[in-house]
C-alpha positions as CSV (number, residue, x, y, z in Angstrom):
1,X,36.5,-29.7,30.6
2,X,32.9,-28.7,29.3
3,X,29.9,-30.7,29.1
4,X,28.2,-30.6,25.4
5,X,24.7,-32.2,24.3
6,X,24.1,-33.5,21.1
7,X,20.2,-33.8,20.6
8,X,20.0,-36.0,18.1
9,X,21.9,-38.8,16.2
10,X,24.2,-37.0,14.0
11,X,25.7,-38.4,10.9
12,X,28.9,-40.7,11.0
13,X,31.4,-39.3,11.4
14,X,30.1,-35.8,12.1
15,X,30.9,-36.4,16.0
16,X,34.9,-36.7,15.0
17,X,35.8,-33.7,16.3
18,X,33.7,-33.4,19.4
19,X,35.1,-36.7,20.3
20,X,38.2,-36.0,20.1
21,X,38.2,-32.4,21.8
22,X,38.8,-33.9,25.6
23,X,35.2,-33.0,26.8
24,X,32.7,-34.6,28.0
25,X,30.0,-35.3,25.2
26,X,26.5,-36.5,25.8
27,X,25.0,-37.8,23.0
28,X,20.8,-38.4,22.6
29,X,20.4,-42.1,20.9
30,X,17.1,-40.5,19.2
31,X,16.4,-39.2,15.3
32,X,13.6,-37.0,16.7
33,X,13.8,-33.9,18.4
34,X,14.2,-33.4,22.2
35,X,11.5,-32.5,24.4
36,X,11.1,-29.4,25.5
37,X,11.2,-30.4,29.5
38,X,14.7,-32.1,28.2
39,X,15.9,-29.1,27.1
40,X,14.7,-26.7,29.8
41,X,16.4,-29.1,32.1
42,X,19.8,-29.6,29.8
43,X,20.1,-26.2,29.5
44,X,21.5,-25.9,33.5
45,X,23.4,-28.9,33.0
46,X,26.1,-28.4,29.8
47,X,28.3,-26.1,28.5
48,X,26.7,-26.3,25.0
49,X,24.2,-27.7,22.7
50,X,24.8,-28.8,19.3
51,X,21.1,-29.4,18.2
52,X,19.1,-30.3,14.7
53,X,16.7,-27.4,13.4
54,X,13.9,-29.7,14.6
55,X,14.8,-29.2,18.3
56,X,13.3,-25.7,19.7
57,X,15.6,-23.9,21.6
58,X,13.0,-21.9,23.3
59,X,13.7,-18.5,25.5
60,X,12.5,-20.8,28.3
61,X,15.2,-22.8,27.8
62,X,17.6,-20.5,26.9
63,X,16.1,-18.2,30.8
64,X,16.5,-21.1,32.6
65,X,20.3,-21.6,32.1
66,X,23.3,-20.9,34.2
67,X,25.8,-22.9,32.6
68,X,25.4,-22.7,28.6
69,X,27.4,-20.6,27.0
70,X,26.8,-21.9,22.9
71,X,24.3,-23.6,20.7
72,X,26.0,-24.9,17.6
73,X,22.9,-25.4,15.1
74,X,23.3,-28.3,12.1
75,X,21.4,-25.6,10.1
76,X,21.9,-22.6,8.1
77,X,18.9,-21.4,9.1
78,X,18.3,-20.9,13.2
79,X,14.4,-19.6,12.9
80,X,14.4,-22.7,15.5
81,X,16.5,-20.5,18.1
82,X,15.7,-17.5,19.8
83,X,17.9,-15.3,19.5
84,X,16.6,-12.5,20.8
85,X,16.8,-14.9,24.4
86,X,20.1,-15.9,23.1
87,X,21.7,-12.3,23.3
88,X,19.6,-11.6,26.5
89,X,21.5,-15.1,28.1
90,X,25.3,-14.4,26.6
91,X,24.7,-18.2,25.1
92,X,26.5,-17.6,21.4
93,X,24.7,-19.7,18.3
94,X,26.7,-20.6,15.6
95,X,25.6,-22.5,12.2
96,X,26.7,-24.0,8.9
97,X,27.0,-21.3,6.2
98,X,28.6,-22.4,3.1
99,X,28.5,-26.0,3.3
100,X,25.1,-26.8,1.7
101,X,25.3,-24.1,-0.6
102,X,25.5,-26.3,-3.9
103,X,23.7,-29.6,-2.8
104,X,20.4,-27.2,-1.9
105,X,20.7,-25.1,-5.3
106,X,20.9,-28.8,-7.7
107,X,17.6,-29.4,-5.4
108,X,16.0,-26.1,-6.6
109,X,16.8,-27.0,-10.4
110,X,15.5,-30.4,-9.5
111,X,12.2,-28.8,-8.7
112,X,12.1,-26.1,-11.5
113,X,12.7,-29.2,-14.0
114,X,10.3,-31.6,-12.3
115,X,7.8,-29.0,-12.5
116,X,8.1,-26.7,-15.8
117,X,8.4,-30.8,-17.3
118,X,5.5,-32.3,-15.0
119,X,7.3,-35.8,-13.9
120,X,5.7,-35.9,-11.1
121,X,2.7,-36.6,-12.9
122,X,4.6,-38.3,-15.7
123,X,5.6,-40.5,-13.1
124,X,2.8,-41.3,-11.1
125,X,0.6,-42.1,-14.4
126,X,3.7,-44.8,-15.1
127,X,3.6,-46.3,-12.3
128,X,-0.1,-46.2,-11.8
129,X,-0.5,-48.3,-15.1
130,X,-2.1,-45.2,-16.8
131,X,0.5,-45.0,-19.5
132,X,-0.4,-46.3,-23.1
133,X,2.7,-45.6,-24.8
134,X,4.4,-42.4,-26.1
135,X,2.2,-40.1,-27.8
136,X,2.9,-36.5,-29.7
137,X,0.6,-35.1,-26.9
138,X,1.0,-36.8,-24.1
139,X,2.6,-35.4,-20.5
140,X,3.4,-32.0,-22.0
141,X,5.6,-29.3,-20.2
142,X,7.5,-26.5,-20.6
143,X,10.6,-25.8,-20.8
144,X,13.2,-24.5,-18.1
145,X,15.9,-23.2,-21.0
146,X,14.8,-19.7,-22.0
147,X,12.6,-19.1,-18.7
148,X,13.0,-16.4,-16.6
149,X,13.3,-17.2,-13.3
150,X,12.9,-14.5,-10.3
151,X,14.8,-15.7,-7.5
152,X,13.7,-14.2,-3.9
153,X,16.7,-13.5,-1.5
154,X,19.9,-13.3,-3.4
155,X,22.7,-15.0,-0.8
156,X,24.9,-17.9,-1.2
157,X,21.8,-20.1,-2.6
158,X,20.3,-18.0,-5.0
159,X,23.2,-16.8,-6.2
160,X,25.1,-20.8,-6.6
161,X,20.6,-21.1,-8.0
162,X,21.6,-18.2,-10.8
163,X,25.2,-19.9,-11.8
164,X,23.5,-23.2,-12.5
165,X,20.8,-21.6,-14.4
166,X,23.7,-19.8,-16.7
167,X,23.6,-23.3,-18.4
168,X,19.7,-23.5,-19.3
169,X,20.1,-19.6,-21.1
170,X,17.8,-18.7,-18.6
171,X,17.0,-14.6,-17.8
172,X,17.4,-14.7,-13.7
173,X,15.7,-11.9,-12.3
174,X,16.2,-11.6,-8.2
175,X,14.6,-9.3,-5.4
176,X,16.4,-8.1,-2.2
177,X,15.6,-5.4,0.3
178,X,18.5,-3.6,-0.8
179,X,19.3,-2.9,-4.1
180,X,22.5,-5.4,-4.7
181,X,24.2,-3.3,-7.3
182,X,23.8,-6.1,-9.5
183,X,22.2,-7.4,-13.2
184,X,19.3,-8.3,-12.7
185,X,17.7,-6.8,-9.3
186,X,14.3,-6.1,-9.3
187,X,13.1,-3.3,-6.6
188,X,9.4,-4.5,-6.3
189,X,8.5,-8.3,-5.2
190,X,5.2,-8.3,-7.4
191,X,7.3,-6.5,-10.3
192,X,9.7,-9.5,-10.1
193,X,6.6,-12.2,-10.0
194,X,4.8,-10.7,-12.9
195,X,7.6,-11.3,-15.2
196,X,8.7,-14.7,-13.8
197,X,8.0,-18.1,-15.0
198,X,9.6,-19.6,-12.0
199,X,9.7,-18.3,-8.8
200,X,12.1,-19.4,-6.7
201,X,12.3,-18.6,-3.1
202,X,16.0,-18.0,-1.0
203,X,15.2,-16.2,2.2
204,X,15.1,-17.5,5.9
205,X,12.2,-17.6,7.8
206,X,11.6,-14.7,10.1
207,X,8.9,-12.2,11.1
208,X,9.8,-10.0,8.7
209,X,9.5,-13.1,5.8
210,X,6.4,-14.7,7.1
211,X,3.9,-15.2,4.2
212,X,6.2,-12.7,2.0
213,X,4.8,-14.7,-1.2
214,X,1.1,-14.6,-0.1
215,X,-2.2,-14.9,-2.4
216,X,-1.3,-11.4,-4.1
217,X,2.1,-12.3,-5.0
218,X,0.5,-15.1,-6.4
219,X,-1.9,-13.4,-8.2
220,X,0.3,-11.8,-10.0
221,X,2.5,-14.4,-11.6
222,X,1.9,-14.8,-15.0
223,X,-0.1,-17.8,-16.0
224,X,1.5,-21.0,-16.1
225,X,4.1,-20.0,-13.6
226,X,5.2,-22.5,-10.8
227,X,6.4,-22.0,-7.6
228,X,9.8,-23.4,-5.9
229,X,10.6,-23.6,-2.1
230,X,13.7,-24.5,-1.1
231,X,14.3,-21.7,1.7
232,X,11.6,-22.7,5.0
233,X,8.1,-23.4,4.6
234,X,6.5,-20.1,6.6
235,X,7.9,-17.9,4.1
236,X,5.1,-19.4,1.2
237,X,1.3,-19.3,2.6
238,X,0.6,-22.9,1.4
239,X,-3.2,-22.0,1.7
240,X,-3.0,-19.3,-0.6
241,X,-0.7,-21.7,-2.6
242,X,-2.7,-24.3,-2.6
243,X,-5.7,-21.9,-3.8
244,X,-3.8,-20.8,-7.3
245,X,-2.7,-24.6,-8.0
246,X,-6.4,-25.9,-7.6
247,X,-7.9,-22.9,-9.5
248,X,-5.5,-23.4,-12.6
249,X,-4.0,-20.0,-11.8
250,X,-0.4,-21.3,-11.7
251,X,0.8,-24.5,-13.6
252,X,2.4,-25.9,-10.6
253,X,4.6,-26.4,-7.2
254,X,8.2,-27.7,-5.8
255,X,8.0,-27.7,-2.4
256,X,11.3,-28.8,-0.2
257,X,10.0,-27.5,2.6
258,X,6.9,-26.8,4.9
259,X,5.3,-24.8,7.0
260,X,4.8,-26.6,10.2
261,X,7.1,-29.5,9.3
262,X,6.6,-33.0,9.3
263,X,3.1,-32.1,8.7
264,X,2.1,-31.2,5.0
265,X,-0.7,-29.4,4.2
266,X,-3.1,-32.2,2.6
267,X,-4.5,-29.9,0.0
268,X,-0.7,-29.6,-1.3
269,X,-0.8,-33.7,-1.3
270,X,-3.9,-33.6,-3.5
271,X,-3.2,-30.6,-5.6
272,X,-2.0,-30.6,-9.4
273,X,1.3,-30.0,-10.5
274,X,3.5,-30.5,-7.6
275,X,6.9,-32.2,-6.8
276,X,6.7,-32.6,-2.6
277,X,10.2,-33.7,-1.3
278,X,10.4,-34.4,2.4
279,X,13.4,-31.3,3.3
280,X,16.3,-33.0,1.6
281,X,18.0,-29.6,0.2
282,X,21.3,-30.6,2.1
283,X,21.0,-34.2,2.2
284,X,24.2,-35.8,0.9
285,X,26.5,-38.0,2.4
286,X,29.3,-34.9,2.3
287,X,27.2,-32.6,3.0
288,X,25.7,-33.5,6.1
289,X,28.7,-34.7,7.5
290,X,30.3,-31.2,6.8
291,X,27.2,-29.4,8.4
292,X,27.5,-31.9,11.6
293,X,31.4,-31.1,11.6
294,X,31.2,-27.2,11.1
295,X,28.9,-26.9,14.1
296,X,30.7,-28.6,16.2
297,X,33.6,-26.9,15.0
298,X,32.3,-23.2,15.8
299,X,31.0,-24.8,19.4
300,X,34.8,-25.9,20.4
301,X,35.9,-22.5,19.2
302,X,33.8,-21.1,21.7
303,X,34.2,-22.9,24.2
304,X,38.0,-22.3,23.5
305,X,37.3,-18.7,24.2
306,X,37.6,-17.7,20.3
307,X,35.6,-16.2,17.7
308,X,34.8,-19.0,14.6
309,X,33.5,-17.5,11.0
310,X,30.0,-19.5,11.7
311,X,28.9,-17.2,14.6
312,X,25.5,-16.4,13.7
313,X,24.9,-12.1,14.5
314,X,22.5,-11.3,17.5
């Protein structure tokens, strides 16, 4: 029998199958993530770890360890996991590829609507009493259907991102690394942001994606672009960001995520044009419990001695 940790509450019914697996779990009674010292410590004390991407498994927690031998991430992303420290420790990570897939793209067209249409604003002006009645020019947008929208990354997001768009007659544009052999792909990243009217960014956060859509990439979207990011905030420099929204370079923002999360960069609070959602991309009833039950799933496998699909590549 193995001992696994749960950080954090997870959603009900997303414990089923860890309950029932004959181990002993230990679940954390906390929405927040675990201290570090918690970790370091857990780490010599269970079998596995089936954490939140808010909870940092460090490589000092991953060094310290004995006894762990997975980390079962409710996350498709795991830039909250070192992996490198992983690989060096023989401690396997596995994830939840798949699952969130269409929930997170509808939250990308929520954003490219809310802000090619501006109902943030619309919104705000309602319910702030600053609304006189409908008027030819009042709250003016533009449109989503006919845009062309670049998509950065091209995996399961974009891609279910470029079906949904099908239905607004949109051109989708995308830029990869690799050419992807498909409509579409664009070989340069500022090539694909001076023709797009919406960028939209699908990549995970690594050192390689850090700041990829900096101030230049910025610079040369064409004017009355807006930016989406649904992917992790360290891939967008919000500063830089922040700099083309205030100076009228861009028309606006939809922002899922942060760099630096739960804090928010308070020039993105105050600047025009944006729709700020607090990291809801996968939050659904099904969804979540799915994500909560895949992990798990891939950490019994393990432990089981076999190799699940959700294995995340050293």
């Amino acid at each position: 029998m193995a001992r696994i940790l749960v950080t954090q509450k997870l959603v009900a019914g997303g414990d089923t199958r860890l309950r029932a697996s004959g181990h002993e779990v230990v679940q954390r009674n906390d929405d927040g993530p675990m201290p570090a010292a918690d970790l370091i410590a857990a780490s010599d004390q269970f079998d596995a770890i089936v954490c939140l991407l808010s909870d940092r498994i460090s490589a000092q927690v991953l060094h310290e360890t004995t006894t762990l031998k997975v980390v079962g991430n409710v996350a498709v992303g795991v830039d909250n996991i070192d992996r490198e420290a992983a690989a060096a420790a023989g401690v396997t990570i596995v994830n939840t590829p798949g699952v969130l897939d269409a929930a997170t793209a509808d939250i990308a067209l929520l954003l490219m609507l809310s802000t090619r249409r501006g109902a943030s604003a619309a919104e705000a002006d309602l319910r702030a009493g600053r609304w006189a009645g409908w008027s030819l020019g009042d709250h003016l947008g533009q449109d989503l259907t006919g845009a062309t929208v670049g998509l950065v990354g091209y995996g399961r997001i974009g891609q279910a991102v470029a079906r949904r768009l099908e239905g607004f007659d949109a051109t989708v544009l995308h830029h990869t690394r690799s050419d992807t052999g498909l409509s579409g792909w664009t070989a340069s990243l500022l090539g694909l942001a001076a023709r797009s009217d919406v960028l939209s960014i699908h990549v995970p956060s690594s050192a390689d994606t850090h700041h990829l859509i900096d101030g230049e990439v910025l610079a040369a979207l064409p004017s009355g672009a807006v930016v989406i990011n649904t992917a992790r905030g360290p891939v967008l420099d919000e500063e830089a960001l922040a700099d083309a929204l205030f100076a009228g370079r861009i028309a606006g923002a939809g922002l899922d995520v942060f760099d630096g999360e739960p804090h928010v960069n308070p020039r993105l609070l105050e600047a025009p044009g944006c729709t700020l959602l607090p990291h809801i991309g996968s939050a659904t009833v099904a969804v979540r419990r799915a994500m909560c039950d895949l992990a798990c799933a891939g950490v019994l496998a393990v432990l089981a001695g076999e190799t699940p699909a959700n294995i995340v590549a050293p």
